[in-house]
C-alpha positions in Angstrom: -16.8 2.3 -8.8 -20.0 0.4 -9.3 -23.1 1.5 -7.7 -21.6 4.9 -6.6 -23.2 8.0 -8.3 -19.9 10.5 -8.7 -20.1 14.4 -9.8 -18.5 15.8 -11.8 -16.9 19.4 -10.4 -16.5 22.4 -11.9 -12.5 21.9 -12.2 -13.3 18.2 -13.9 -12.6 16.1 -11.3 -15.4 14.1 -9.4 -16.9 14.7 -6.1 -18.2 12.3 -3.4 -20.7 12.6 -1.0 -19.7 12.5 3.0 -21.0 8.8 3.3 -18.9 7.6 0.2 -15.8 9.0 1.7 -16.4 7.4 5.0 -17.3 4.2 3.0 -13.8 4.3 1.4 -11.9 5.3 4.3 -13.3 2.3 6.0 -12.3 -0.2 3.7 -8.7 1.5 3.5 -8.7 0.9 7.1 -9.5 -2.1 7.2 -6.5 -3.0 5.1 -3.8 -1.5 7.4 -2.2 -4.5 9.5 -3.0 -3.1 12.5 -4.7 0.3 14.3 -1.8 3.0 15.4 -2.5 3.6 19.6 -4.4 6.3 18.6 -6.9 4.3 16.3 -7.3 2.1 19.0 -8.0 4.9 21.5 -10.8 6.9 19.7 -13.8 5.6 18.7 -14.1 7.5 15.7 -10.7 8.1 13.2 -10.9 10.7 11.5 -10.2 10.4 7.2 -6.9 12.7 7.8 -5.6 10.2 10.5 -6.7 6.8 7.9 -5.1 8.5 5.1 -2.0 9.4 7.2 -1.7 5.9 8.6 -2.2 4.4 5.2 0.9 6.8 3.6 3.2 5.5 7.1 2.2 1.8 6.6 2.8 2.1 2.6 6.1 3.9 3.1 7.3 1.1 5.2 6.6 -1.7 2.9 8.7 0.5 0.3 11.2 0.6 2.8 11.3 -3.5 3.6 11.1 -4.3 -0.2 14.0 -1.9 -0.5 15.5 -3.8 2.4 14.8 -7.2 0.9 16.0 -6.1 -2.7 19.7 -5.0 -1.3 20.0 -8.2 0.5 19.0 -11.0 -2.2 21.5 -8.7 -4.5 23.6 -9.1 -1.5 23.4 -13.2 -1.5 23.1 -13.4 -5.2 26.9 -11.4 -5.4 28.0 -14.1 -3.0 27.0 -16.8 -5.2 28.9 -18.2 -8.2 25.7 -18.8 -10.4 25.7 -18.1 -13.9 23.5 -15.6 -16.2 20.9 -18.7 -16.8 20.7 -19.1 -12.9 20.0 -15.1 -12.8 17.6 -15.3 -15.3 15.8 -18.3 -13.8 15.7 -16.6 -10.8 14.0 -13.4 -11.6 11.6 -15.4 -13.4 10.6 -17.0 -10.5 10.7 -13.7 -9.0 8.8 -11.7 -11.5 6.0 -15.0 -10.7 5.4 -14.0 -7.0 
């Protein structure tokens, strides 16, 4: 983290000021695809909502690639390809 002047606490582990929190949580905000109903309805979001927001949003994408996985496994089953077509395609895979 360039520019940001980190602690370090008496367990080891570094502590940020107030502002460098809100800093971060802001950016990790504004990654989410969209505010929950609540984000929308407060002015303020509290770190503890953003962080809780984040974990929902990233357990979904696990989710949806886990989804996705079972279902190219699915089509690839159902198609006669051989091991060079397999191998081609999680190449191209791997690429994305």
């Amino acid at each position: 983290m360039s520019g940001r002047r980190q602690r370090r606490s008496s367990t080891g582990g570094f502590e940020f000021t107030e502002n460098e929190i809100t800093d971060l949580a802001s950016r990790l905000q504004a990654l989410l695809p969209q505010p929950s109903q609540q984000t929308r309805n407060s002015r303020q979001v509290s770190v503890l909502e953003i962080l809780k927001e984040t974990c929902s949003h990233i357990k979904r994408l696990q989710k949806d690639v886990e989804d996705l996985s079972e279902t190219l496994t699915g089509l690839l089953d159902s198609l006669h390809i051989t091991d060079i077509d397999i191998t081609i395609l999680q190449d191209l895979l791997k690429q994305q």
